[in-house]
Backbone as a chain_set.jsonl record, in Angstrom:
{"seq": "XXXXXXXXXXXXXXXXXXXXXXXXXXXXXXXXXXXXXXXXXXXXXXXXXXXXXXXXXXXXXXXXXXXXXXXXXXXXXXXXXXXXXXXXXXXXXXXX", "coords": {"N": [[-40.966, 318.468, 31.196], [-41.921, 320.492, 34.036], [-44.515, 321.311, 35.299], [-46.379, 323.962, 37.551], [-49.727, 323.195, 39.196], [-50.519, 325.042, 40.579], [-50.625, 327.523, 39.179], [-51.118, 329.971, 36.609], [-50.344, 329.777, 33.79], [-49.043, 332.135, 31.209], [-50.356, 332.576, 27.837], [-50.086, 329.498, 27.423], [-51.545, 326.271, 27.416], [-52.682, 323.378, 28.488], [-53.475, 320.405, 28.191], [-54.626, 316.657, 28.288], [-52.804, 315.271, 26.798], [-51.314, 316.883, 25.385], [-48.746, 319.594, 25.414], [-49.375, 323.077, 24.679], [-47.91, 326.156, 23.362], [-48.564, 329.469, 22.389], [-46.733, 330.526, 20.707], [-44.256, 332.323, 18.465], [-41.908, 331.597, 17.849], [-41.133, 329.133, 17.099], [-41.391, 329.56, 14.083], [-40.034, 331.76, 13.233], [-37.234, 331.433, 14.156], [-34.083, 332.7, 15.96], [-32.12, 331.817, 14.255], [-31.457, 328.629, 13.025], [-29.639, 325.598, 13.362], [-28.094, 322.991, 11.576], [-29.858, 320.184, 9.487], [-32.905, 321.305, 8.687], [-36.079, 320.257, 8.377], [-38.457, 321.788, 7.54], [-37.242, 324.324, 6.775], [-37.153, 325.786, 4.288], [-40.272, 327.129, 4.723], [-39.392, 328.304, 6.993], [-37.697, 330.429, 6.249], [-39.929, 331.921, 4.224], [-41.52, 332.377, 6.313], [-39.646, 334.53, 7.809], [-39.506, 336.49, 5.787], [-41.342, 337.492, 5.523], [-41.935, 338.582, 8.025], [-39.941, 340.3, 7.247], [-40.456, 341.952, 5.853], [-42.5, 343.391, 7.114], [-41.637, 344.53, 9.267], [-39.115, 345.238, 9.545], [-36.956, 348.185, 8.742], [-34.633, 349.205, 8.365], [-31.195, 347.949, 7.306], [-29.724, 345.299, 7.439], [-27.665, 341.713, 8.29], [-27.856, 338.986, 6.88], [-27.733, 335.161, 7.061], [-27.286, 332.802, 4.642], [-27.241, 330.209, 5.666], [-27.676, 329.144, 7.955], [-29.773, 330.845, 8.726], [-29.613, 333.421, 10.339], [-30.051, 336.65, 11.392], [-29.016, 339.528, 11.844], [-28.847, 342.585, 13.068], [-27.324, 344.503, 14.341], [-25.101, 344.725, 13.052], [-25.243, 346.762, 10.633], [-24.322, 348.785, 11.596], [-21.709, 348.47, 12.012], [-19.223, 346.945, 10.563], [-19.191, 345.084, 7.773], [-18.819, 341.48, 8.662], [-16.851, 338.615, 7.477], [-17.808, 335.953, 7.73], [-20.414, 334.268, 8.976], [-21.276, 334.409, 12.205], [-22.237, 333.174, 13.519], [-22.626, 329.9, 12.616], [-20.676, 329.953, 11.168], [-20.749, 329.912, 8.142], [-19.769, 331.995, 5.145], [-21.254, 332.029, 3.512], [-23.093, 334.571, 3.253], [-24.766, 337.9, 3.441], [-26.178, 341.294, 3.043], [-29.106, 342.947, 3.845], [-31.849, 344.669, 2.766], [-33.727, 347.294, 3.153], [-37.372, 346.798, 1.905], [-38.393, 348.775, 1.065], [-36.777, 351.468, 1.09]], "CA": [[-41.351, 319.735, 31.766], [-42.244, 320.518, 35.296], [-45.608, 322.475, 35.601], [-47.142, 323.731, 38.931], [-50.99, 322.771, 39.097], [-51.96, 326.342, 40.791], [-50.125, 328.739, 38.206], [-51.432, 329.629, 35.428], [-49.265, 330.168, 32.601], [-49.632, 333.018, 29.852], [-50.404, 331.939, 26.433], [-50.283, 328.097, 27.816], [-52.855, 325.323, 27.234], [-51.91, 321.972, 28.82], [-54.663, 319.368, 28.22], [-54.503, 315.709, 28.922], [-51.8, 314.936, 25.92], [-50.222, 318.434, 24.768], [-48.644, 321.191, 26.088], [-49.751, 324.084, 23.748], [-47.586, 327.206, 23.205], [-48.488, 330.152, 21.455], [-45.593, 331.681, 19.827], [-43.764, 332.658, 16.726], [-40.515, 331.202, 18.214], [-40.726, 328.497, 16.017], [-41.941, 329.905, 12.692], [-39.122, 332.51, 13.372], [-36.205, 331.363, 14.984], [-33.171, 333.62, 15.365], [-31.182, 330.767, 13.623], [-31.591, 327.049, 12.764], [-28.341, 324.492, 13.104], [-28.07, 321.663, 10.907], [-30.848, 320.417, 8.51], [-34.615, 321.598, 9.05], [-36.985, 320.455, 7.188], [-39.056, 323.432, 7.71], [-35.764, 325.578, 6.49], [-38.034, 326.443, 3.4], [-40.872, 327.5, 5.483], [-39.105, 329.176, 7.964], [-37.333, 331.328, 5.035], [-40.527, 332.543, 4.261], [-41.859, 333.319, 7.745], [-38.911, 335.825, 8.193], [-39.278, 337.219, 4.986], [-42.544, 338.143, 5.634], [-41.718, 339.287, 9.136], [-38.503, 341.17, 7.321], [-41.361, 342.847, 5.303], [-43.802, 344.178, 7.938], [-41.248, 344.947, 10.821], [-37.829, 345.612, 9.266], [-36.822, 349.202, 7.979], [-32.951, 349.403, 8.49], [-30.834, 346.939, 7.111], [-28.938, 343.432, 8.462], [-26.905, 340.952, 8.155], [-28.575, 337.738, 6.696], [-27.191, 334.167, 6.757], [-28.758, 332.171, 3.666], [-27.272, 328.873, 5.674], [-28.326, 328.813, 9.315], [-30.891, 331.781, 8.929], [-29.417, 334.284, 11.799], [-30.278, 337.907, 11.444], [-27.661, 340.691, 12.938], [-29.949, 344.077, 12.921], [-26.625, 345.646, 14.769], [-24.178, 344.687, 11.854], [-25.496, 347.876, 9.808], [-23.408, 349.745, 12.302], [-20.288, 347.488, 11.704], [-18.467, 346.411, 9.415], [-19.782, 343.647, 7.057], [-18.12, 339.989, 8.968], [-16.623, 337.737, 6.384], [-18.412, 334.846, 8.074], [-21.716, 334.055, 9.983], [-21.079, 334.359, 13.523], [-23.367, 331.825, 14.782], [-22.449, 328.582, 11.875], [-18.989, 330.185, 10.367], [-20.74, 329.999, 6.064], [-19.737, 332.86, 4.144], [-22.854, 332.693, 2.385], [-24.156, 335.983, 4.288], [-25.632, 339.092, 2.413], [-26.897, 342.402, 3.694], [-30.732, 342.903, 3.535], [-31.787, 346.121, 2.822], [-35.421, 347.446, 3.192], [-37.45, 346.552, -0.015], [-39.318, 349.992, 0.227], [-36.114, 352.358, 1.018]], "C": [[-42.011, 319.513, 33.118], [-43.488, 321.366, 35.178], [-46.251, 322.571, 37.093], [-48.5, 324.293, 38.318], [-51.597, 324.473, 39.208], [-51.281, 327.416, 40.549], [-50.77, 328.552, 37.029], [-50.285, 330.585, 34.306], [-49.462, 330.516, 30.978], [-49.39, 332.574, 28.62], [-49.976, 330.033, 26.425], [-51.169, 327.264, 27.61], [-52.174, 324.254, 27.485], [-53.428, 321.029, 28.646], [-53.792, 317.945, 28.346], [-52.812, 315.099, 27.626], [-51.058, 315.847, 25.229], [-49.758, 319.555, 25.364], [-48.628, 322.044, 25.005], [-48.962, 325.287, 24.031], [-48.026, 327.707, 22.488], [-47.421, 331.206, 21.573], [-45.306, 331.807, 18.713], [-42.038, 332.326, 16.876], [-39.935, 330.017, 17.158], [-40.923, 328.394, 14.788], [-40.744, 330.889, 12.04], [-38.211, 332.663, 14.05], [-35.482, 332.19, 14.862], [-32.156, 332.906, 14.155], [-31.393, 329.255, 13.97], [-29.727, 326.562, 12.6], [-28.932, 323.082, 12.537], [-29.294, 321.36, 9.372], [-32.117, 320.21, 9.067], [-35.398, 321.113, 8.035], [-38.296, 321.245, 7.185], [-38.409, 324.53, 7.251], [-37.403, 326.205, 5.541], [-39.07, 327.447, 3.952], [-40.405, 328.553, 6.128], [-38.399, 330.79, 7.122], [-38.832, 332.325, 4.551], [-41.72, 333.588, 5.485], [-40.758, 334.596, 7.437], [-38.433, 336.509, 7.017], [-40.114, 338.138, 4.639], [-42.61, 339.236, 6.903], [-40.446, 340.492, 9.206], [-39.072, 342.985, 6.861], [-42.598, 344.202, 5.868], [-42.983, 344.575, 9.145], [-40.231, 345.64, 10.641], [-37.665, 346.572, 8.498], [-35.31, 349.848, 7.733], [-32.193, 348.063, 7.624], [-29.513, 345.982, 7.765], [-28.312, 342.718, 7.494], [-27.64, 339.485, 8.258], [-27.435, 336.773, 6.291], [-28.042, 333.063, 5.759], [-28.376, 330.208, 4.63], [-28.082, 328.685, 7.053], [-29.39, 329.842, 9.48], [-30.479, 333.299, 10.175], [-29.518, 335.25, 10.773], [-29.474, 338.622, 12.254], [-28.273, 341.728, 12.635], [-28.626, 344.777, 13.728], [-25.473, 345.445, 13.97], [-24.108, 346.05, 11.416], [-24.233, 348.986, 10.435], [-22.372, 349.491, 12.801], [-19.766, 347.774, 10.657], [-19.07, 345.005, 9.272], [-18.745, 342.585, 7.938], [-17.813, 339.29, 7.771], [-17.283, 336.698, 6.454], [-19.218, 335.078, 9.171], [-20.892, 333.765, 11.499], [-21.607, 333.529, 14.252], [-22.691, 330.356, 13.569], [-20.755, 328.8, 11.281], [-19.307, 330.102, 8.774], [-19.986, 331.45, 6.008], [-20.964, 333.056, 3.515], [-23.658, 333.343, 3.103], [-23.928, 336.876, 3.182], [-26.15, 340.103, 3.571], [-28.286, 342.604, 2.848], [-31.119, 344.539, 3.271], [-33.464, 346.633, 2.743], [-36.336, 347.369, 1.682], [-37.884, 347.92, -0.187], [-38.222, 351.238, 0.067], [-35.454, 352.586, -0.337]], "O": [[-42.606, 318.458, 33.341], [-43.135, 322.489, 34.818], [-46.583, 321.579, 37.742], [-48.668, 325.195, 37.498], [-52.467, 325.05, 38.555], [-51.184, 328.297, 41.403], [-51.004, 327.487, 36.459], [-49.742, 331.689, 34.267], [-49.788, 329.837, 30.004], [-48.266, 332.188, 28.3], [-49.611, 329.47, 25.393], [-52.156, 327.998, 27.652], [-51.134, 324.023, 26.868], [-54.411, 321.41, 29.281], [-52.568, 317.956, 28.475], [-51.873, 314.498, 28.148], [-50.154, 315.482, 24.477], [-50.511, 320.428, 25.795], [-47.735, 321.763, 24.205], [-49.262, 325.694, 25.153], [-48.248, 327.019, 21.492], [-47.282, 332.247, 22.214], [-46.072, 331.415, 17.833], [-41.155, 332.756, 16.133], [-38.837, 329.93, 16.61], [-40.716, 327.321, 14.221], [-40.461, 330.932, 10.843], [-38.03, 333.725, 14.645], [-35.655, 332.854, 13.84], [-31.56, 333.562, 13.3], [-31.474, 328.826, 15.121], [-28.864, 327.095, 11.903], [-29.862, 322.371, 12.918], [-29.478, 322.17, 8.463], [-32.451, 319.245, 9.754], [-35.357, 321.564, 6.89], [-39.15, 320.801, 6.419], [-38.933, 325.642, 7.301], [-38.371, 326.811, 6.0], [-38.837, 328.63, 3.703], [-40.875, 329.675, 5.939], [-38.652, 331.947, 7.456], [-38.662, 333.544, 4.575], [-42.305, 334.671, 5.515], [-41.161, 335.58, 6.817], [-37.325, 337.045, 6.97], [-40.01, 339.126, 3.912], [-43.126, 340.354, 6.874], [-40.026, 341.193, 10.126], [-38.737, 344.148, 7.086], [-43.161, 345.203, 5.423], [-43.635, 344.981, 10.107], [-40.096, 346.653, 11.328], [-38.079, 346.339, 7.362], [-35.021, 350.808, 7.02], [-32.966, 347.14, 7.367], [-28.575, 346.299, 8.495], [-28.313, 342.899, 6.276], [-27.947, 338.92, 9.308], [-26.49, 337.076, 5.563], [-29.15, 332.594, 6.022], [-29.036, 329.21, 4.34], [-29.129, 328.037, 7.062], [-30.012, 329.702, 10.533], [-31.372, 333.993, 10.661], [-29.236, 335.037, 9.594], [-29.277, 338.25, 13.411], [-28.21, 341.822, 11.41], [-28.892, 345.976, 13.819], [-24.606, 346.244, 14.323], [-23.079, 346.668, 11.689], [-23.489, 349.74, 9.808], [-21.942, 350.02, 13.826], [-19.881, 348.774, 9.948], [-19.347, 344.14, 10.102], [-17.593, 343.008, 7.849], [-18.682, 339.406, 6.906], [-17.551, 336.199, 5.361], [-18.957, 335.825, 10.114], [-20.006, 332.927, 11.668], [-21.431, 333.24, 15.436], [-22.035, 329.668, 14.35], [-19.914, 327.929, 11.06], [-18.336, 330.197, 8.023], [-19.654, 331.919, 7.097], [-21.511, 334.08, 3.107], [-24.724, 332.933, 3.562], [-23.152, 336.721, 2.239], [-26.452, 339.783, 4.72], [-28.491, 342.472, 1.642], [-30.439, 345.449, 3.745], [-34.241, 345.972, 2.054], [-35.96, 347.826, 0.603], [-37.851, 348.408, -1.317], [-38.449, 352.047, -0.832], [-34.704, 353.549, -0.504]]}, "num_chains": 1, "name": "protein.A"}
């Protein structure tokens, strides 16, 4: 990474051995390739985040994790668009 000295950069922390982000980018990716070992983890981040944000329903991949929130207003895909499984499911709001 390149950083300039006299910017400061939002939600950043650089100290002498880390560059510090705060996000939720990696707790909640749109989709993981290959094997994570965080998958587990990350499964429950965005199930929690499906719980407190999500009121329509999507297009879930149980292999690479991608979310499609403009599916609903499709037609179901036979296969994940981002990895090519089949093993996709529509999500549906738990409270509707």
């Amino acid at each position: 990474f390149f950083l300039y000295d006299d910017y400061e950069y939002i939600e950043t922390e650089l100290d002498d051995t880390f560059l510090k982000v705060k996000t939720s980018l990696f707790i909640t990716p749109d989709f993981i390739i290959g094997k994570n070992p965080s998958k587990w983890e990350i499964m429950r981040q965005l199930a929690a985040k499906r719980k407190a944000l999500f009121s329509k329903e999507y297009l879930f991949c149980e292999n690479c994790l991608m979310q499609d929130h403009d599916v609903a207003i499709h037609e179901k895909p036979e296969k994940c668009p981002i990895c090519g499984s089949k093993n996709i499911r529509m999500i549906y709001h738990e409270n509707a």
